[in-house]
C-alpha positions as a Python dict, from the first residue, in 0.01 Angstrom:
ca = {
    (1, 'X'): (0, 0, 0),
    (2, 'X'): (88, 80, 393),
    (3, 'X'): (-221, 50, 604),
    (4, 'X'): (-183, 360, 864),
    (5, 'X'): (-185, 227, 1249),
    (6, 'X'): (-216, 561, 1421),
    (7, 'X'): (-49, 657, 1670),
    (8, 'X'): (127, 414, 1836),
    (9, 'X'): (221, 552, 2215),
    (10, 'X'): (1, 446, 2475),
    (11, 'X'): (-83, 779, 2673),
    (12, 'X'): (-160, 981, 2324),
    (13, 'X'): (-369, 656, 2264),
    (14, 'X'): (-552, 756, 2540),
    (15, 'X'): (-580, 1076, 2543),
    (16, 'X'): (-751, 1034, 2177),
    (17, 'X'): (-992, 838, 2338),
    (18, 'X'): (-1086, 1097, 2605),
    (19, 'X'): (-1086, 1370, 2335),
    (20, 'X'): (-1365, 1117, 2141),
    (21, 'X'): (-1653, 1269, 2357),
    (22, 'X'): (-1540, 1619, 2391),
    (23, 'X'): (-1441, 1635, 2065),
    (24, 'X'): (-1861, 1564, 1940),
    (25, 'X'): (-1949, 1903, 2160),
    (26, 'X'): (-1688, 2148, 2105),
    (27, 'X'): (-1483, 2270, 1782),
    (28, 'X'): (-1183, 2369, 1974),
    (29, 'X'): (-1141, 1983, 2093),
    (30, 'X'): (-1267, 1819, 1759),
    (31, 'X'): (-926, 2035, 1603),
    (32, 'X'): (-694, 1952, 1878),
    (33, 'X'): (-820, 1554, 1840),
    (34, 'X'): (-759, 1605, 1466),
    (35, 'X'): (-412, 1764, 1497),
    (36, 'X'): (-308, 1462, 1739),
    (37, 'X'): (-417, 1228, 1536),
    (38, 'X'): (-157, 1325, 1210),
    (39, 'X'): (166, 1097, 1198),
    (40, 'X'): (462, 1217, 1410),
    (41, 'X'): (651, 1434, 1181),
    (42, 'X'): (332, 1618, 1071),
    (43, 'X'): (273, 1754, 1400),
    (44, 'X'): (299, 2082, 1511),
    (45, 'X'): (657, 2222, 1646),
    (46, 'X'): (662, 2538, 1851),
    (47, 'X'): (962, 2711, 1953),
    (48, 'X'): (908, 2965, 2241),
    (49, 'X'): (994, 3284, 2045),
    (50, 'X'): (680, 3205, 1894),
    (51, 'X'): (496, 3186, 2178),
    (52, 'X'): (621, 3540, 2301),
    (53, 'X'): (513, 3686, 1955),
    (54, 'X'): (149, 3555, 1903),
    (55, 'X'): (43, 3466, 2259),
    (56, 'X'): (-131, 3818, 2486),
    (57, 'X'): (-18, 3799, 2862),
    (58, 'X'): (-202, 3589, 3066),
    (59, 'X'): (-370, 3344, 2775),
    (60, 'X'): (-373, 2968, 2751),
    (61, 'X'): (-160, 2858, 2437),
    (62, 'X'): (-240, 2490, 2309),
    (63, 'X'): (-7, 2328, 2120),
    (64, 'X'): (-88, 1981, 1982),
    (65, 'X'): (269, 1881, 1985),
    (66, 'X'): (589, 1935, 2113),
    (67, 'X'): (723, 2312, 2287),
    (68, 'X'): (1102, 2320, 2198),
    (69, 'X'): (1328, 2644, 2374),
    (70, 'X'): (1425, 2829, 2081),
    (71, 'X'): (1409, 3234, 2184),
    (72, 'X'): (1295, 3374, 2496),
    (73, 'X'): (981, 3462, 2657),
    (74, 'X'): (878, 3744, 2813),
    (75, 'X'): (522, 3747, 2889),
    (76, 'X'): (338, 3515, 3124),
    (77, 'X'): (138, 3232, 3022),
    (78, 'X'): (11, 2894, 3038),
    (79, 'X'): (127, 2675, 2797),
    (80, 'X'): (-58, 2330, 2734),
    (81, 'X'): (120, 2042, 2522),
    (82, 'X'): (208, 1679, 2429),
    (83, 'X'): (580, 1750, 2508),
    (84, 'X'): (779, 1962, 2670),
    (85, 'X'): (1156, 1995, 2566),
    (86, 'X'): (1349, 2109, 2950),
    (87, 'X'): (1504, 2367, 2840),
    (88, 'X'): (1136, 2525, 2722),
    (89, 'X'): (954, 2401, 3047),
    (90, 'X'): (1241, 2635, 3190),
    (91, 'X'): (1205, 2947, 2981),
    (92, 'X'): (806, 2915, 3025),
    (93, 'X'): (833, 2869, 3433),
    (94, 'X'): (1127, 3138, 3442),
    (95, 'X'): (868, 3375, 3289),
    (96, 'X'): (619, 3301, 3554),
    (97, 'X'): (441, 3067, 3308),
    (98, 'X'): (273, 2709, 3358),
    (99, 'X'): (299, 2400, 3181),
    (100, 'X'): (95, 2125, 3186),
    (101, 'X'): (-22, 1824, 2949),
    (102, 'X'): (-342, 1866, 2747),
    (103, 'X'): (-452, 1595, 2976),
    (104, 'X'): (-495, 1864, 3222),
    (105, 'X'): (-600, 2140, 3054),
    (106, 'X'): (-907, 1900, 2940),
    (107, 'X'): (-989, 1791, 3305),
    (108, 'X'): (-939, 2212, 3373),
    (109, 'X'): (-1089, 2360, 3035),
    (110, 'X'): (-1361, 2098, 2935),
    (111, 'X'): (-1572, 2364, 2702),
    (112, 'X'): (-1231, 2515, 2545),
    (113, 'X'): (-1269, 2831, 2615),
    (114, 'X'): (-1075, 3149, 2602),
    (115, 'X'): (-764, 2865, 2458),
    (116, 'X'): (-562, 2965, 2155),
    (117, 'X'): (-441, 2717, 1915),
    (118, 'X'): (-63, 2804, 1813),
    (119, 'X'): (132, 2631, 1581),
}
């Protein structure tokens, strides 16, 4: 039987370990901890189009894994992920969106609120 390592890349390694604490006090980070923590091809994969149809104007949309550029967007929001594709960093900021790493929506957004999970 294969003995599961975790993840293996250094920066998700320690981003796990700065979700550890947060992840005690709120829900929202204990889920987002869990979802990074599932091998690579389990996690989630967003394509923008998606983002357009479940995301309001103006929200913060968390995805715990990669943003790919599939569709177009039309509404402005912030986006926080583990990856980016270009093309969808593109699409987002064309839209007058933001994206940033989950790094810094936990330095911005400690509590988790008013964050959507999508994926």
């Amino acid at each position: 039987m294969v003995k599961r390592t975790g993840p293996t890349n250094y920066q998700l390694k320690e981003l796990l370990v700065q979700l550890e604490s947060k992840a005690l006090q709120s829900k929202f980070w204990n889920r987002v901890k869990e979802d990074l923590e599932k091998p690579t091809r389990q996690r989630r994969i967003v394509n923008v189009y998606k983002i357009d149809k479940y995301a309001q104007d103006g929200e913060t949309i968390v995805v715990p894994g990669k943003v790919l550029s599939v569709g177009e967007l039309t509404k402005k929001v912030e986006v926080a992920a583990l990856m980016f594709s270009e093309e969808a960093k593109r699409k987002i900021e064309g839209a007058k969106g933001k994206t940033f790493s989950l790094q810094e929506l936990l330095h911005k957004n400690p509590e988790g609120k008013g964050v959507r999970i999508l994926g």
